[in-house]
N, CA, C and O of each residue as an XYZ file, in Angstrom:
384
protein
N     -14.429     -6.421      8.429
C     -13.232     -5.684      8.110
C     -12.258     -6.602      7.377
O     -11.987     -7.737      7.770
N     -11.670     -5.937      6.104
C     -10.330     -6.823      5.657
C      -9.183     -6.246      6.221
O      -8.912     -5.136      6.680
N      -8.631     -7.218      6.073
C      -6.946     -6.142      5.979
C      -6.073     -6.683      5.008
O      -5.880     -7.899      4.972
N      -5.484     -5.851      4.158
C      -4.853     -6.013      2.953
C      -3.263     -5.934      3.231
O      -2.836     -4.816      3.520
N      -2.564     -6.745      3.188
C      -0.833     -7.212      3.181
C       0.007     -7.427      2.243
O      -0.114     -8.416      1.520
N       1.467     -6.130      2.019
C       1.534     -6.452      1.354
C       3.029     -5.824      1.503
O       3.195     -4.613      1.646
N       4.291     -6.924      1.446
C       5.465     -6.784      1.617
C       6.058     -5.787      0.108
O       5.944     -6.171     -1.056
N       6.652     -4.533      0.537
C       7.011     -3.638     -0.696
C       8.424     -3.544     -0.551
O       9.044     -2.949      0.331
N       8.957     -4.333     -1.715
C       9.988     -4.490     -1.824
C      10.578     -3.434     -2.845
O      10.237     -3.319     -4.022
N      11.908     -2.384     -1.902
C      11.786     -1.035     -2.689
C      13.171     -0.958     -3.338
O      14.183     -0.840     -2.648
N      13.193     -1.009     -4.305
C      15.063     -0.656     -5.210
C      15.995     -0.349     -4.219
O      15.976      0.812     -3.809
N      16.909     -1.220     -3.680
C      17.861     -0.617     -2.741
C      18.828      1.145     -3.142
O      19.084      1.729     -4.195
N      19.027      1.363     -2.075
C      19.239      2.782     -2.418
C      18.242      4.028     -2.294
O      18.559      5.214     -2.201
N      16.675      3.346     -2.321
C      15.874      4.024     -2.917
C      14.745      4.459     -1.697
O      13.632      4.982     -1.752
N      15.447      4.063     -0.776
C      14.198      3.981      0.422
C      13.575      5.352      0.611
O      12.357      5.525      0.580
N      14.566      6.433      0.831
C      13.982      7.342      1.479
C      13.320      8.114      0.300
O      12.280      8.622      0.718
N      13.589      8.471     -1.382
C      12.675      8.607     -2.160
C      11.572      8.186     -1.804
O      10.571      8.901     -1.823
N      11.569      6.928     -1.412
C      10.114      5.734     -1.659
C       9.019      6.308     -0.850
O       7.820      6.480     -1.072
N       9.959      6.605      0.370
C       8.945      7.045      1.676
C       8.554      8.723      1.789
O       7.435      9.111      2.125
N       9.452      9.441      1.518
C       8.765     11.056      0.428
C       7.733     10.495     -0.537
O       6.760     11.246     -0.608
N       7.650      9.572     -1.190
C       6.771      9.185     -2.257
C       5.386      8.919     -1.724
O       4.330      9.327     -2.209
N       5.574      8.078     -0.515
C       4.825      7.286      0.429
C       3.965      8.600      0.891
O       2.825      8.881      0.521
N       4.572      9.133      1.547
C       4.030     10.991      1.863
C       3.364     11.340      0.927
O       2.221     11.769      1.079
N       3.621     11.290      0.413
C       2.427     12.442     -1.028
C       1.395     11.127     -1.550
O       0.440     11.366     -2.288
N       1.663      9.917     -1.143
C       0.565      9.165     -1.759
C      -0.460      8.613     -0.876
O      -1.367      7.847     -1.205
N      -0.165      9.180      0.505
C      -1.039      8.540      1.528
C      -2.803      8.825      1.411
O      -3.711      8.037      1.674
N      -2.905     10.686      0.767
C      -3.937     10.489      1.743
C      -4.714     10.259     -0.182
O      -5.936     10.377     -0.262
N      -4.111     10.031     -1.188
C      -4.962      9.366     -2.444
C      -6.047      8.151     -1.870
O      -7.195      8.001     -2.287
N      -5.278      7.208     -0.649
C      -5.595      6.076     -0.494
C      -6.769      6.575      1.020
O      -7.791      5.988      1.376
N      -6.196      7.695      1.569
C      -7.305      7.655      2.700
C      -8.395      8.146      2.857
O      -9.123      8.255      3.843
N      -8.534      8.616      1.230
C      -9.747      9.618      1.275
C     -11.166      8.331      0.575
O     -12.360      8.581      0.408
N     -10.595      7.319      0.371
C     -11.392      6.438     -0.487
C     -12.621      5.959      0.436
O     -12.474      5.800      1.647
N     -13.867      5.737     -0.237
C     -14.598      5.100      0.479
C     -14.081      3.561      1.051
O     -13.189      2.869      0.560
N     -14.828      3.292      2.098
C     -14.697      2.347      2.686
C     -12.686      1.911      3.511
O     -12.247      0.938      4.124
N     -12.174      2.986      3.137
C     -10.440      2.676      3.714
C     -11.287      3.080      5.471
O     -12.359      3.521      5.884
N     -10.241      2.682      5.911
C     -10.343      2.312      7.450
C      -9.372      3.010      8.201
O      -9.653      3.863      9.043
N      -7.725      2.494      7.765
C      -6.540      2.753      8.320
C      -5.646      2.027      7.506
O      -5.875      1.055      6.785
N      -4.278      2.817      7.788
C      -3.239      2.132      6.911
C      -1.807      2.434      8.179
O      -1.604      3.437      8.863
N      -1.144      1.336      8.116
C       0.120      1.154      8.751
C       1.326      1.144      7.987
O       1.526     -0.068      8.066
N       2.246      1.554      7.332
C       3.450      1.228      6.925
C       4.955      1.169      8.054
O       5.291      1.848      9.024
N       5.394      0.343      7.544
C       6.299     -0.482      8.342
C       7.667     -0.558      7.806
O       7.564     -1.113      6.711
N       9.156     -0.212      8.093
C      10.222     -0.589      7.780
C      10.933     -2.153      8.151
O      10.649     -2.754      9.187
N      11.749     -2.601      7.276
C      11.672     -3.679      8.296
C      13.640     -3.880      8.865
O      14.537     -3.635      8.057
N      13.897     -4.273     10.108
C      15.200     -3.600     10.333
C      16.191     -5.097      9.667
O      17.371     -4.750      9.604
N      16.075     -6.039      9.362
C      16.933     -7.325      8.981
C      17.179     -6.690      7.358
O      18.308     -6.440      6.936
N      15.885     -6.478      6.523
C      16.587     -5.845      5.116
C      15.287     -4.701      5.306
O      14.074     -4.894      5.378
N      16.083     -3.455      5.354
C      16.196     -2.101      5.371
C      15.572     -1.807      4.176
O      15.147     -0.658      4.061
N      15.437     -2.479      3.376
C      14.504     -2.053      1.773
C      13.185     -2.722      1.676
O      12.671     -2.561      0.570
N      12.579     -3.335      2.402
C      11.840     -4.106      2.450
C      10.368     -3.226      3.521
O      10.625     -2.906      4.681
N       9.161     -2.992      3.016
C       7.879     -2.485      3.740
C       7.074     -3.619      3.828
O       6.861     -4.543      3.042
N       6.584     -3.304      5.184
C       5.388     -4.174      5.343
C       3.798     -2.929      5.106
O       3.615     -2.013      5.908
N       3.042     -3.126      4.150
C       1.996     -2.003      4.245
C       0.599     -2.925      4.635
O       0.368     -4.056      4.208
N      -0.344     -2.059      5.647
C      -1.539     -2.865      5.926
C      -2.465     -2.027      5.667
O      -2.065     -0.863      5.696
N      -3.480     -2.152      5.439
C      -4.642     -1.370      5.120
C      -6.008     -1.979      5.581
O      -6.370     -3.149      5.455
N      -6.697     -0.919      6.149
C      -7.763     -1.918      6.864
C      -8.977     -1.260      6.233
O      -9.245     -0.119      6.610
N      -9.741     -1.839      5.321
C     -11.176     -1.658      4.014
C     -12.430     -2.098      4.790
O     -12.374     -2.776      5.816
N     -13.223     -1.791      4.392
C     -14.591     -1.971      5.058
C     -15.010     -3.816      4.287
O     -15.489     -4.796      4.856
N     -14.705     -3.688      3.292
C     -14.774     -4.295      2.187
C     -13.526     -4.995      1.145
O     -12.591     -4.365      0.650
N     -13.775     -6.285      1.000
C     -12.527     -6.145     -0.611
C     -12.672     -5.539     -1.793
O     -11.748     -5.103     -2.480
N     -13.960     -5.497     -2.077
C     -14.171     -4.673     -2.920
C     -14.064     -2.929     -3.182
O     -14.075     -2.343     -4.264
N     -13.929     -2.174     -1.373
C     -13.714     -1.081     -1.507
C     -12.115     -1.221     -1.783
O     -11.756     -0.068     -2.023
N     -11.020     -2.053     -1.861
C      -9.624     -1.999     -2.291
C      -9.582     -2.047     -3.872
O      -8.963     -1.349     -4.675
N     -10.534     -3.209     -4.064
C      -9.999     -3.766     -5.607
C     -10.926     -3.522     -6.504
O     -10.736     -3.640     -7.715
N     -11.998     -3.163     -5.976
C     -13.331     -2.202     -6.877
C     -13.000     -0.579     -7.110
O     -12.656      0.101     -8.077
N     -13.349     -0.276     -5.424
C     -13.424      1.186     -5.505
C     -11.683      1.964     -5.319
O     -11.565      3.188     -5.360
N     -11.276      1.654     -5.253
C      -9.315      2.263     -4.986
C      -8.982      1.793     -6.250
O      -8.891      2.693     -7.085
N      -8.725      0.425     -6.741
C      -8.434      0.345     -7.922
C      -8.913      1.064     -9.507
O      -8.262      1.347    -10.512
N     -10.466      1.192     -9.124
C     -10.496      1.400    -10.574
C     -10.931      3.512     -9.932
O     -11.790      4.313    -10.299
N      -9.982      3.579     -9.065
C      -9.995      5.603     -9.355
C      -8.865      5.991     -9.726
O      -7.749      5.489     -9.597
N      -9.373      7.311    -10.396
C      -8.171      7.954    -10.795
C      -7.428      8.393     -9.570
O      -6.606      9.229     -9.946
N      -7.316      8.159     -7.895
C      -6.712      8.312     -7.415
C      -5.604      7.093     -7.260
O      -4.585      7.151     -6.573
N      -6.021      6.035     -8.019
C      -5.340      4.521     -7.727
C      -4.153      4.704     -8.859
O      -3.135      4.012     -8.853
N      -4.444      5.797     -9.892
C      -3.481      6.034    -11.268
C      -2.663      7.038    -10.633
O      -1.480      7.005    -10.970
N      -2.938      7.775     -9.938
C      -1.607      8.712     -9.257
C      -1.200      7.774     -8.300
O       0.022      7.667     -8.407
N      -1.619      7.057     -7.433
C      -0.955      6.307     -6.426
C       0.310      5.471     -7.434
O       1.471      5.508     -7.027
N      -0.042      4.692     -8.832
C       0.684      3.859     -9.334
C       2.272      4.937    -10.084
O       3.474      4.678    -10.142
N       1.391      6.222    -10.562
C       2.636      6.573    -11.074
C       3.739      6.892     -9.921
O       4.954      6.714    -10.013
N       3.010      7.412     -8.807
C       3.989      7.790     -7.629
C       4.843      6.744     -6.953
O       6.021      6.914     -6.639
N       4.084      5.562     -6.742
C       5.174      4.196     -6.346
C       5.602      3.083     -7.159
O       6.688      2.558     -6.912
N       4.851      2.649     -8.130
C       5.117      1.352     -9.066
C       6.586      1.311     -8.965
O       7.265      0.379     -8.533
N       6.963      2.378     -9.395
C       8.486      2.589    -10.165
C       9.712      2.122     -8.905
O      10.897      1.880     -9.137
N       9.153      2.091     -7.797
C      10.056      2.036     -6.411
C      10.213      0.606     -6.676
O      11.359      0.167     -6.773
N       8.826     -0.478     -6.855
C       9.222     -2.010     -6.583
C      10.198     -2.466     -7.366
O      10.565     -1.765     -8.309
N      10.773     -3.675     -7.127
C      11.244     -4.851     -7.815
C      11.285     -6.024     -7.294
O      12.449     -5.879     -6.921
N      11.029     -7.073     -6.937
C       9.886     -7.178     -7.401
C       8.737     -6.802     -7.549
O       8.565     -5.929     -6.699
N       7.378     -7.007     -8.416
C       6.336     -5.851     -8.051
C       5.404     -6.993     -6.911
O       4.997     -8.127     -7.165
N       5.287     -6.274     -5.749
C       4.691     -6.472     -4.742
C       3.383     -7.812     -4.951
O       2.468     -7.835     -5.774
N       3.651     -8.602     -4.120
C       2.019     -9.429     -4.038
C       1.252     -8.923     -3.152
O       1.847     -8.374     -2.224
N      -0.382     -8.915     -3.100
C      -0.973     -8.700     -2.292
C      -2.190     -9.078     -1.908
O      -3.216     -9.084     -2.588
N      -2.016     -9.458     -0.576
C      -3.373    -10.776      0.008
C      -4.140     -9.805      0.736
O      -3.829     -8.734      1.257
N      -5.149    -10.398      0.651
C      -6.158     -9.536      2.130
C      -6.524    -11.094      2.894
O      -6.409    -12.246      2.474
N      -7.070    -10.466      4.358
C      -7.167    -11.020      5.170
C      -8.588    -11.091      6.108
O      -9.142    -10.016      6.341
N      -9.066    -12.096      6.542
C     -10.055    -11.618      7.645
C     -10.138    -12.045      8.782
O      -9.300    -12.932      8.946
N     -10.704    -11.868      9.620
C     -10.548    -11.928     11.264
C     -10.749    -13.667     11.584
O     -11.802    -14.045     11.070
N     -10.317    -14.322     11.998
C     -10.916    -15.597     12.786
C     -11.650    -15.277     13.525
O     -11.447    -14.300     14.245
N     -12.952    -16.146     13.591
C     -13.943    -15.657     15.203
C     -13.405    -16.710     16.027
O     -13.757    -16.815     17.202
């Protein structure tokens, strides 16, 4: 399992757009092969700031199969526009 991290830093002002946005873009991302689960997170010190996790079978089902669908091109037109900065994003894997 990966899990993909990735602090979304959203135009102040803009939160609750972001998260209506967030709503209509969830299940683009949950219908994908290999997605697992996804967590989004507010954070309460700066109020504009998401923590999003996503848990892939694979990295490649994130950055192969999510990236290159046309569900990954509605996901971008629906949120891109929220960041500033535009988001980094690491994946992760378990320590044994």
């Amino acid at each position: 399992m990966i899990l993909e991290h990735a602090i979304l830093p959203v135009r102040p002002g803009r939160e609750s757009d972001f998260e209506e946005a967030f709503r209509a873009a969830q299940p683009l991302i949950s219908r994908q092969h290999g997605f697992r689960n996804l967590s989004i997170s507010r954070s309460i010190e700066s109020p504009n700031l998401y923590l999003l996790l996503v848990e892939w079978d694979s990295i490649e089902a994130h950055t192969e199969g999510f990236r290159g669908s046309a569900d990954y091109e509605r996901w971008k037109e629906l949120l891109h526009h929220f960041y500033d900065p535009f988001p980094v994003v690491e994946h992760f894997t378990t320590v044994p």
